[in-house]
TIRO-989277 format. One record per residue: x, y, z of N, C-alpha, C in turn. Coordinates in steps of 0.1 Angstrom, whole numbers, padded with zeros to 4 digits, always signed. Layout:
# residues N
XYZXYZXYZ...
END
This chain:
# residues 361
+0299-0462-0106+0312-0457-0110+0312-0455-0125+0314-0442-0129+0312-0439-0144+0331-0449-0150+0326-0449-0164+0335-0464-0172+0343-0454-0182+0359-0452-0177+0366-0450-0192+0362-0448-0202+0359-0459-0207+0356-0467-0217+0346-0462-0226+0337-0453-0221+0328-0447-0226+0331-0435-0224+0339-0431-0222+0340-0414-0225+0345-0416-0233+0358-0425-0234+0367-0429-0246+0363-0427-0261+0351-0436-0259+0341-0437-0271+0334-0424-0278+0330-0422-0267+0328-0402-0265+0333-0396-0274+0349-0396-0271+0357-0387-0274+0359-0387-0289+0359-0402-0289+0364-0406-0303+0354-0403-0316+0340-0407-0310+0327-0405-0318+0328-0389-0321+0326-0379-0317+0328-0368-0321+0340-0363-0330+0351-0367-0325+0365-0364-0332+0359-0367-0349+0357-0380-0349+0349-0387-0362+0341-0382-0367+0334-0374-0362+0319-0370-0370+0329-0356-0374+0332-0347-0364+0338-0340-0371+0347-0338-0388+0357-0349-0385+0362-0357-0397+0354-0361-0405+0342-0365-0405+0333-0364-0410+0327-0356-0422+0323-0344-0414+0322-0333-0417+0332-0327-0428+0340-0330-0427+0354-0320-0432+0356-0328-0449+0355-0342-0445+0352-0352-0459+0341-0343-0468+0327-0344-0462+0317-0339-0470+0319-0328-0478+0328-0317-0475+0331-0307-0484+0339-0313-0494+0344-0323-0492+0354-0327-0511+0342-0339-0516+0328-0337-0514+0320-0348-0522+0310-0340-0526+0311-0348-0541+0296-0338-0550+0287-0342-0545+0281-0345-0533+0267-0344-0531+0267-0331-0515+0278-0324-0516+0281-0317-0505+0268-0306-0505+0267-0298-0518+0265-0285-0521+0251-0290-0515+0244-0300-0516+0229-0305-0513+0226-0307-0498+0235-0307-0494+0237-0310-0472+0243-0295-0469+0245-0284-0478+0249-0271-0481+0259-0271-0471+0269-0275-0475+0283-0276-0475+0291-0268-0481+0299-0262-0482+0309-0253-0489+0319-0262-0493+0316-0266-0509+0325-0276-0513+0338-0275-0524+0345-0280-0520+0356-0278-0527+0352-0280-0548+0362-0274-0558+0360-0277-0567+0364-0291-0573+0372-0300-0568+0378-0312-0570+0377-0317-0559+0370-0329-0562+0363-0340-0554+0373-0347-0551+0371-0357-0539+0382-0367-0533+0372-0378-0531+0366-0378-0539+0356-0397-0541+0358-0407-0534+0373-0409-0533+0379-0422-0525+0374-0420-0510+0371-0410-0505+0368-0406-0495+0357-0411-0485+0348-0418-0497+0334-0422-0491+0337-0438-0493+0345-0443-0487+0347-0457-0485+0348-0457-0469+0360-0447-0461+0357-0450-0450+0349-0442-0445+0340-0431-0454+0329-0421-0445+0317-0431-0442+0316-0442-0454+0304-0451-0451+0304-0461-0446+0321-0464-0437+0318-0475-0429+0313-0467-0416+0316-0450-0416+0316-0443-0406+0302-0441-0402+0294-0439-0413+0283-0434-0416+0275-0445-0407+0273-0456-0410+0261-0464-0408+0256-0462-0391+0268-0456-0379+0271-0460-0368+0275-0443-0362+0277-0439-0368+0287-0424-0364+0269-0413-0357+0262-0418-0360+0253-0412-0349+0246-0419-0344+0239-0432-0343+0233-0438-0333+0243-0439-0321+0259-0440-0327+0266-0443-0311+0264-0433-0299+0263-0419-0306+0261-0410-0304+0247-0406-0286+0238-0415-0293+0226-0419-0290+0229-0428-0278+0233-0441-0282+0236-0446-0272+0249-0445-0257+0253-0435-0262+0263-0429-0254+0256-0421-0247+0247-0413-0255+0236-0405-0238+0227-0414-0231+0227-0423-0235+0216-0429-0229+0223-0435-0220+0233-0440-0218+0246-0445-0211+0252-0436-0197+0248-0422-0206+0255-0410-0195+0240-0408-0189+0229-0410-0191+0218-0406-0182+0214-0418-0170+0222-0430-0177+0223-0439-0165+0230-0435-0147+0242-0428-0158+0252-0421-0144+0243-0412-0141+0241-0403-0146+0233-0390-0143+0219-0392-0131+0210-0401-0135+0202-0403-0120+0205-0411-0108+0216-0414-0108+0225-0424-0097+0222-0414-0084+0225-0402-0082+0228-0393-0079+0215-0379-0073+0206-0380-0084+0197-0373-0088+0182-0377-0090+0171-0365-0088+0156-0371-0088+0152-0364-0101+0145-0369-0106+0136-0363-0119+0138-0349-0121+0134-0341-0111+0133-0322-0111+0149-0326-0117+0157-0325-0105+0175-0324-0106+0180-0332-0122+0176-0341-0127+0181-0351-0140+0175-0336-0151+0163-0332-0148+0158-0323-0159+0166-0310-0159+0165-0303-0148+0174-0295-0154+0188-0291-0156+0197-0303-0146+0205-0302-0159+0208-0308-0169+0204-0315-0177+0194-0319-0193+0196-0309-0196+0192-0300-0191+0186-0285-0197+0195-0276-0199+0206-0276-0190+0217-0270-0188+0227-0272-0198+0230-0286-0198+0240-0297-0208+0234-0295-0218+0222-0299-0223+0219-0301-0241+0208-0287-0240+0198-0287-0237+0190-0274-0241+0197-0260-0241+0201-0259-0230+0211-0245-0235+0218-0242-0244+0229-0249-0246+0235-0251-0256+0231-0251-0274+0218-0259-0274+0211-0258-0288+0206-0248-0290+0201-0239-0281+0192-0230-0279+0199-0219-0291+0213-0216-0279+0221-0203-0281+0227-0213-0294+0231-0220-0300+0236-0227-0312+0230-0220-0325+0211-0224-0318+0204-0218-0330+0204-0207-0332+0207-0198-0324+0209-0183-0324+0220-0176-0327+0232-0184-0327+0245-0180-0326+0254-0183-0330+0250-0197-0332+0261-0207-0341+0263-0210-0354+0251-0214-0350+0247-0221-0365+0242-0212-0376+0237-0199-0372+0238-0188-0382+0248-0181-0393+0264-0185-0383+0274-0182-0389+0277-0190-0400+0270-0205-0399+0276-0214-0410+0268-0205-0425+0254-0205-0419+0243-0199-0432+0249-0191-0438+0258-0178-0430+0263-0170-0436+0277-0171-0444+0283-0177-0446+0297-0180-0452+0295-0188-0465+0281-0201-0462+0275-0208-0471+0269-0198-0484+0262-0182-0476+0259-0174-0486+0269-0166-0497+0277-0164-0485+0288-0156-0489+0295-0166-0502+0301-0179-0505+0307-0189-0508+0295-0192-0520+0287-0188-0525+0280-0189-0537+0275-0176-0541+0278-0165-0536+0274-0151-0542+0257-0147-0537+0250-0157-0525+0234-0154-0522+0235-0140-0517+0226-0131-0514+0221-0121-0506+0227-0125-0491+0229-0116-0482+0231-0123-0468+0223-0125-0458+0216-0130-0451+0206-0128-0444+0207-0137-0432+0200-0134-0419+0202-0139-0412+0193-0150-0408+0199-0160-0405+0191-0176-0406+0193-0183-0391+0187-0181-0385+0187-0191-0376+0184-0207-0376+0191-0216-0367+0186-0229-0372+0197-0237-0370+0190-0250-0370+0199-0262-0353+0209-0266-0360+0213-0265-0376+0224-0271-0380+0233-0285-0374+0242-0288-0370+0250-0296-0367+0245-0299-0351+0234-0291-0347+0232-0293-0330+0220-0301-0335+0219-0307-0347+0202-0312-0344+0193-0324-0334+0207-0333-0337+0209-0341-0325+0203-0341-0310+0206-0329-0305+0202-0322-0288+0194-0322-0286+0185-0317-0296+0171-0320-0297+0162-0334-0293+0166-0338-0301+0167-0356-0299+0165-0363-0289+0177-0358-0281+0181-0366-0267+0180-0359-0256+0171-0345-0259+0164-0340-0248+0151-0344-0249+0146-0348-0259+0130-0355-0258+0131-0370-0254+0143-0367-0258+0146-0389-0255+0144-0393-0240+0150-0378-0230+0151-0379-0220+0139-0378-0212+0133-0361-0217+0115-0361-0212+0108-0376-0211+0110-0384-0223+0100-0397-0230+0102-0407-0221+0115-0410-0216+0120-0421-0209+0122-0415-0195+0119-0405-0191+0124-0399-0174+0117-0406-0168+0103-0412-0163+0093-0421-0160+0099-0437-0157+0105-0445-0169+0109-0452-0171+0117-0456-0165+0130-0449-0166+0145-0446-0163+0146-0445-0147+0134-0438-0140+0135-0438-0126+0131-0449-0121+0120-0455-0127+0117-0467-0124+0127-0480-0120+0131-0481-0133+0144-0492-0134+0154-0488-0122+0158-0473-0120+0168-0470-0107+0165-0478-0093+0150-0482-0093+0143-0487-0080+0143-0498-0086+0138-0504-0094+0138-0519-0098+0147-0523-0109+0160-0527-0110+0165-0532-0116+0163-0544-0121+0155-0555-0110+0154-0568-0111+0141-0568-0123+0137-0561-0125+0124-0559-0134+0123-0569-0145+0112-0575-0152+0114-0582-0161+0119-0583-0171+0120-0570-0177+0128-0562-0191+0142-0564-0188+0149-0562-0177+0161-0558-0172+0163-0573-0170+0158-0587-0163+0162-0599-0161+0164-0607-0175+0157-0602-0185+0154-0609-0200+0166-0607-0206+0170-0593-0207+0178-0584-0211+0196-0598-0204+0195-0591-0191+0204-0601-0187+0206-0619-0189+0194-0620-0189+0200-0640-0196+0201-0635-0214+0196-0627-0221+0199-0624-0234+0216-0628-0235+0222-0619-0226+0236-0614-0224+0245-0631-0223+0235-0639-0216+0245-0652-0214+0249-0662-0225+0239-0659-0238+0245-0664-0251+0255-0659-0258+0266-0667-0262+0273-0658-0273+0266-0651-0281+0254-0657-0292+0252-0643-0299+0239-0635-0294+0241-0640-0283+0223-0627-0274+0225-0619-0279+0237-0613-0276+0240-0594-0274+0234-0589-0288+0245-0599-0301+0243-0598-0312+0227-0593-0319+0218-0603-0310+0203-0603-0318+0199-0592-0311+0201-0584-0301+0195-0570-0299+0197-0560-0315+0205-0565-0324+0209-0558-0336+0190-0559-0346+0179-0572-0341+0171-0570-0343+0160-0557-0344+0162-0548-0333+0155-0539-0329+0155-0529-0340+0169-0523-0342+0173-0518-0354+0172-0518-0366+0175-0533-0371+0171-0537-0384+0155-0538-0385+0144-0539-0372+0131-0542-0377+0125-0524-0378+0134-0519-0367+0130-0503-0373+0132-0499-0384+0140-0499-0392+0148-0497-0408+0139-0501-0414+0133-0515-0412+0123-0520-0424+0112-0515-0424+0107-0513-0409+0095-0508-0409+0090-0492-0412+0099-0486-0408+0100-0467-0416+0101-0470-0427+0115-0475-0432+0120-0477-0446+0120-0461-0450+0136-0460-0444+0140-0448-0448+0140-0447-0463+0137-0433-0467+0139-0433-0485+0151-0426-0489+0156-0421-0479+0172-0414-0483+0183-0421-0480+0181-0435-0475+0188-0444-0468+0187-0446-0453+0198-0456-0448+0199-0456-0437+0203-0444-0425+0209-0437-0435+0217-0430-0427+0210-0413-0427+0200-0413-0429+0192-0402-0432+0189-0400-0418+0194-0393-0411+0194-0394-0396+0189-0380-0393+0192-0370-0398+0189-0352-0391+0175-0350-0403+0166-0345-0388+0153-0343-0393+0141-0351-0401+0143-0365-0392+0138-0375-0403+0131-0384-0390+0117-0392-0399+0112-0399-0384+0119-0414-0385+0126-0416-0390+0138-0431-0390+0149-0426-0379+0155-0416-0384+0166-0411-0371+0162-0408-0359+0150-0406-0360+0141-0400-0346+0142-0414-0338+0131-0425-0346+0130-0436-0342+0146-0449-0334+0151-0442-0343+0165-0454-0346+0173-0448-0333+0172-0432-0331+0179-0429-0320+0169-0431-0301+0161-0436-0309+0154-0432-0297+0158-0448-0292+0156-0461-0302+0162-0471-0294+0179-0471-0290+0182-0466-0297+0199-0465-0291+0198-0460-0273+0192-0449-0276+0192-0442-0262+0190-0450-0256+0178-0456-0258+0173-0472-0244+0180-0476-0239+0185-0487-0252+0193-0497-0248+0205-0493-0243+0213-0484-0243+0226-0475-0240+0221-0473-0226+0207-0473-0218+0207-0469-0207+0206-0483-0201+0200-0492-0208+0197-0507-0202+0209-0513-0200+0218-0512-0211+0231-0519-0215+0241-0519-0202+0244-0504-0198+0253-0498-0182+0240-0507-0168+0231-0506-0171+0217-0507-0162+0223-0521-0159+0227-0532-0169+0231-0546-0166+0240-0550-0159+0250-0538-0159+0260-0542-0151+0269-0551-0156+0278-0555-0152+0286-0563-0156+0288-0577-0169+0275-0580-0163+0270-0594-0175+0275-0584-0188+0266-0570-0187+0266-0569-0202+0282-0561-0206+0296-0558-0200+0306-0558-0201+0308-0570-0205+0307-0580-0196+0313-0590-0203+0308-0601-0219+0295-0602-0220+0290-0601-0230+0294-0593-0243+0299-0582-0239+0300-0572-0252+0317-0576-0256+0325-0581-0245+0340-0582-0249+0334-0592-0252+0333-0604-0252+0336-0624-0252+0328-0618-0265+0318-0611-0274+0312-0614-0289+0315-0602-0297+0331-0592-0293+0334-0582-0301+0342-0588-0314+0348-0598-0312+0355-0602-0330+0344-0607-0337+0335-0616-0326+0321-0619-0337+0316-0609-0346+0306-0596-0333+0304-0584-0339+0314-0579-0353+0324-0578-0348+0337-0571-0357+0335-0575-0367+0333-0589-0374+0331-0599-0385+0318-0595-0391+0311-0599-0382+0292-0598-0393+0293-0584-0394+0296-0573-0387+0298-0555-0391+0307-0558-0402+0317-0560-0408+0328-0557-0416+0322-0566-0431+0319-0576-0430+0306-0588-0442+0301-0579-0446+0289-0574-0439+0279-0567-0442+0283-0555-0453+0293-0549-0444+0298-0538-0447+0305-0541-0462+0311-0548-0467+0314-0554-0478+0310-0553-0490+0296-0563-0481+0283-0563-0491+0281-0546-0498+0277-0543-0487+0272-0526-0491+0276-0523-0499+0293-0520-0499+0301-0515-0506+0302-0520-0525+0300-0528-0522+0301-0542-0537+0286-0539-0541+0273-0535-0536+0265-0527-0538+0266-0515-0543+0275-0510-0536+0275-0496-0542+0283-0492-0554+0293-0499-0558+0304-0498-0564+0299-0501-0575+0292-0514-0580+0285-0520-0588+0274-0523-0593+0265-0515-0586+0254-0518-0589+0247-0495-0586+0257-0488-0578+0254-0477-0580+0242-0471-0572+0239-0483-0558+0233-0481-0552+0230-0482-0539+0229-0466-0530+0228-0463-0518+0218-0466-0513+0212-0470-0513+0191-0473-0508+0198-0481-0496+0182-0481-0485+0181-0489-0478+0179-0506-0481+0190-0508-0473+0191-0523-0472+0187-0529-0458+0176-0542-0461+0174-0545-0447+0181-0550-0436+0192-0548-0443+0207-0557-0429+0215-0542-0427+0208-0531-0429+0217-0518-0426+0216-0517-0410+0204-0522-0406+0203-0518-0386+0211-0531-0382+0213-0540-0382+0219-0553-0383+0234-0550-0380+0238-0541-0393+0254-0539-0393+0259-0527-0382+0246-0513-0385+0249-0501-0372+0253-0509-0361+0245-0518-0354+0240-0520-0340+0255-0533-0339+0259-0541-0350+0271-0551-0352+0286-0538-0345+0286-0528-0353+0298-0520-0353+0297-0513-0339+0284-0509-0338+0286-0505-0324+0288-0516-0310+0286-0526-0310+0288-0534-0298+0300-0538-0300+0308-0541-0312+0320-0541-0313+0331-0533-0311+0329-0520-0312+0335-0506-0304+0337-0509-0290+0320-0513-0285+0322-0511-0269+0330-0520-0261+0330-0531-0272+0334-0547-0267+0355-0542-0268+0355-0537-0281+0373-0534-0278+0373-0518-0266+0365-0511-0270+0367-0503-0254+0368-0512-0242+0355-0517-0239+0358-0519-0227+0370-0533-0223+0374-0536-0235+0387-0546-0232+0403-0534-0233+0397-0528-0239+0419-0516-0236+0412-0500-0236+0406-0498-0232+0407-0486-0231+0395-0479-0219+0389-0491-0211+0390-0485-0192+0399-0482-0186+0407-0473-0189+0412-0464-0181+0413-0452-0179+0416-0442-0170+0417-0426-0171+0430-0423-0170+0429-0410-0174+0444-0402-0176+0438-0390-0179+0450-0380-0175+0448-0365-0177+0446-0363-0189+0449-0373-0203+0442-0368-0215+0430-0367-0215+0421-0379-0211+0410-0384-0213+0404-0373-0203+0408-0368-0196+0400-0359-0184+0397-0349-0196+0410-0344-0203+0408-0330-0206+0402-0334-0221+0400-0339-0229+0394-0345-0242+0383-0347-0239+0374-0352-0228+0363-0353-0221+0356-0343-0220+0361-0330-0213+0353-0323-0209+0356-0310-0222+0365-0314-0228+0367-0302-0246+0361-0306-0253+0357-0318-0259+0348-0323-0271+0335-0318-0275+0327-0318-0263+0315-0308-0262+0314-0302-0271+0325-0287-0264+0322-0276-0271+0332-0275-0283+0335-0282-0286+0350-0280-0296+0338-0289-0304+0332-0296-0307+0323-0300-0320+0309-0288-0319+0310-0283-0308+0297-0272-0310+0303-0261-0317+0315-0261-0319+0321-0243-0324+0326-0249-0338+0333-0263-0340+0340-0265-0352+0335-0266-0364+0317-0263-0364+0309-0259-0377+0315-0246-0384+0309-0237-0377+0312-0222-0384+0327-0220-0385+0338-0224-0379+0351-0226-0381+0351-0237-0395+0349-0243-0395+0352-0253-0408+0344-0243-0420+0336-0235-0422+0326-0229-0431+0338-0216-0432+0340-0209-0424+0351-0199-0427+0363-0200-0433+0368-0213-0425+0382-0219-0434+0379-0226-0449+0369-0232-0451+0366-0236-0465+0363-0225-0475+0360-0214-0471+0360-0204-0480+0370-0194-0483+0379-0198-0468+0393-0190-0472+0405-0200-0480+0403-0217-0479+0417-0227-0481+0411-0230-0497+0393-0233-0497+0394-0236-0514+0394-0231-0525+0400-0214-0523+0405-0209-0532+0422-0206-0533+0425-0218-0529+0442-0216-0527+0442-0229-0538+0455-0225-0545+0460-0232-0557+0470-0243-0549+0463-0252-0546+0468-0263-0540+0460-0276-0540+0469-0292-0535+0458-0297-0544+0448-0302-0536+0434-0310-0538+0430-0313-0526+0430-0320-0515+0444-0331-0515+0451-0335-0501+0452-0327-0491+0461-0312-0498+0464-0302-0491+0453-0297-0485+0443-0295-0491+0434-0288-0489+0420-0295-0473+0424-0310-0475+0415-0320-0464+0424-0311-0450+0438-0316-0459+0449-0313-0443+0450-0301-0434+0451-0291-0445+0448-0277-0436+0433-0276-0430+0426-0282-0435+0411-0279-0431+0411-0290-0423+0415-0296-0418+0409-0306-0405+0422-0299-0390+0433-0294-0398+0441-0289-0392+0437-0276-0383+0435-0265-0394+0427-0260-0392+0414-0257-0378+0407-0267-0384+0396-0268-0375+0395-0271-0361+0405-0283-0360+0407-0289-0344+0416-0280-0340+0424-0271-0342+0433-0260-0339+0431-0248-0334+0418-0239-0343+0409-0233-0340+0402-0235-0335+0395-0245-0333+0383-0252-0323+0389-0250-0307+0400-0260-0308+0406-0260-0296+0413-0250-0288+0412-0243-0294+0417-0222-0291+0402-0216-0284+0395-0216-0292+0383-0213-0284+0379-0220-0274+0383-0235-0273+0377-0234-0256+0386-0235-0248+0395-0234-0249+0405-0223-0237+0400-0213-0233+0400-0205-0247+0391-0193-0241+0378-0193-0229+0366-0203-0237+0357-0201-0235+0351-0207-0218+0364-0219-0215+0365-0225-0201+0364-0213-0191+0376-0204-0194+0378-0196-0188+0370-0187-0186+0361-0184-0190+0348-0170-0193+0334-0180-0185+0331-0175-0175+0321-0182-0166+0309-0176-0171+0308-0171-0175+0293-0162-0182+0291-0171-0195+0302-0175-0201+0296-0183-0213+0296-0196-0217+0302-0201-0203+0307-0220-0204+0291-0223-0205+0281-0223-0197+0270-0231-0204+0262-0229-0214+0263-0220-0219+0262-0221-0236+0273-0233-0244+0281-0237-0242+0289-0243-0247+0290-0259-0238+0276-0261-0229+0275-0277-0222+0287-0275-0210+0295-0261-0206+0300-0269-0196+0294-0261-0182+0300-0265-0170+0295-0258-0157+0298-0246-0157+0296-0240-0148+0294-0219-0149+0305-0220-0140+0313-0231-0129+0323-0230-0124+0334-0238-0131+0341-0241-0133+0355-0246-0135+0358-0260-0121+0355-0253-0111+0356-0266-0103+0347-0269-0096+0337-0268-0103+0325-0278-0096+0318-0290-0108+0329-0286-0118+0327-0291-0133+0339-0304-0126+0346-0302-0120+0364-0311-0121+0356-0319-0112+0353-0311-0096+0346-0320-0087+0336-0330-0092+0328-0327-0103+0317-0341-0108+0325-0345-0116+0334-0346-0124+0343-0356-0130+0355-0364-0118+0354-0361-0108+0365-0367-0100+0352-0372-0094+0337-0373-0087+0331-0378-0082+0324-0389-0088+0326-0389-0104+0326-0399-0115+0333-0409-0114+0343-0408-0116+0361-0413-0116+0358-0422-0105
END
């Protein structure tokens, strides 16, 4: 039985990265992640982007690996692959051909470049990711389907019976951080072999974590204010690092803190927010594509709102406004148009899409 609680997370994790997104255009290091950036900076801004930052894509990670749990319940290897293929490869595919070109172009237009056409994964780079994550572990993953009682999977669950077990899975993370030793930081996630690595344990454990079943529900609620605490410390630190000493580098308690904030998410999800409702239905199956379209939307409106003589409050507001507004216009549209929903991760029917969310449910 697929869990609230993690679409919830879903929903929210994207909403965020979005917002995300929309921050980085009012920060001087925008124009270098080629961003179309505002002329006046909103600095304050990167206090909660960096609590965002540490966590805002490995959850990501562990949330597919979570959804591939549900996904073979049902399904054999051939059937898990292609639609993998359907859900994330299509989608990137036509992205790099379609999507993500529009941002290059607005980016050109918004500095006076030549215009040309650029293909390239932009904001899809992720898909990528978690369709090799899937190839890498499909072997694996079936395995565990037949043998749950396995020894990885029994360890895993007495891990879960200590208060801080859960917590020292935060090891895996922090010994990957040290051992790459990202140079752009921790958070150097798109096109990098630290993000590769970092997401590829997320995915795991996201699949092992549901794989446990209940212990690890309960586990994850009874050590979410712990988690909440050593994530929020850490986080502290960082900050009083950065403020004062002027420095973003990798720190070796950065996988420590990701892996702290994400078990603490899952731990207050799955204590208030297992439930369904027709929001969650329809915010579930919009998110997708409403973060796959709200690139080149956000690149258009930044080049039409930051030359308006207003200040840059105004300027975050209409442009997040903006974005989820426009975003959410197009997939109205785009539900409706059966020729083009799987470019956009959803079914080619409408109700054979509702039928596997109600056979979820």
């Amino acid at each position: 039985m697929r869990r609230s609680d993690i679409d919830w997370v879903r929903v929210v994790a994207l909403v965020l990265l979005i917002i995300y997104h929309t921050s980085i255009a009012f920060m001087p290091f925008g124009p270098k992640v080629f961003f179309i950036t505002n002329n006046e900076y909103l600095e304050i801004l990167w206090i909660p982007m960096s609590l965002l930052n540490i966590w805002r894509i490995p959850i990501l990670f562990m949330v597919s690996g979570m959804g591939v749990y549900f996904a073979i319940k049902k399904r054999g290897p051939r059937q898990l692959l292609v639609d993998r293929t359907l859900r994330i490869l299509m989608p990137l595919i036509f992205g790099f051909f379609f999507i993500c070109p529009i941002n290059s172009y607005f980016y050109q237009l918004s500095i006076g470049e030549w215009l040309t056409y650029s293909p390239n994964f932009g904001h899809l780079w992720f898909l990528g990711n978690i369709f090799i994550y899937v190839v890498i572990f499909m072997p694996v993953f079936f395995y565990f389907k037949t043998n749950l009682q396995n020894i990885f999977m029994r360890g895993l669950s007495c891990l879960f019976k200590y208060k801080l077990g859960i917590t020292f899975l935060g090891l895996a993370t922090m010994v990957e951080g040290i051992l790459v030793n990202p140079q752009n930081g921790f958070a150097s996630y798109a096109y990098t072999t630290h993000g590769f690595f970092l997401g590829m344990i997320c995915f795991f454990l996201g699949f092992c974590f549901v794989g446990s079943g209940k212990v690890f529900w309960e586990a994850v609620e009874n050590a979410r204010g712990l988690n909440l605490i050593i994530a929020s410390c850490i986080y502290v630190h960082r900050m009083y690092i950065l403020v004062f000493y002027h420095s973003g580098d990798f720190m070796w308690h950065n996988g420590l803190e990701s892996m702290c904030w994400m078990l603490a998410i899952f731990g207050y999800a799955s204590k208030y927010l297992n439930k369904n409702s027709h929001m969650l239905k329809y915010l579930s199956r919009a998110v997708y594509p409403v973060y796959i379209i709200h690139m080149p939307v956000q690149y258009c409106l930044s080049h039409l709102i930051f030359g308006l003589n207003i200040s840059p409050l105004s300027k975050l507001f209409l442009l997040n406004a903006g974005i989820f507004g426009i975003s959410f216009i197009f997939f109205e549209i785009i539900k409706k148009l059966r020729w083009i929903r799987p470019f956009f991760g959803l079914k080619f029917n409408l109700k054979d899409e509702e039928t596997t969310r109600t056979q979820k449910a």
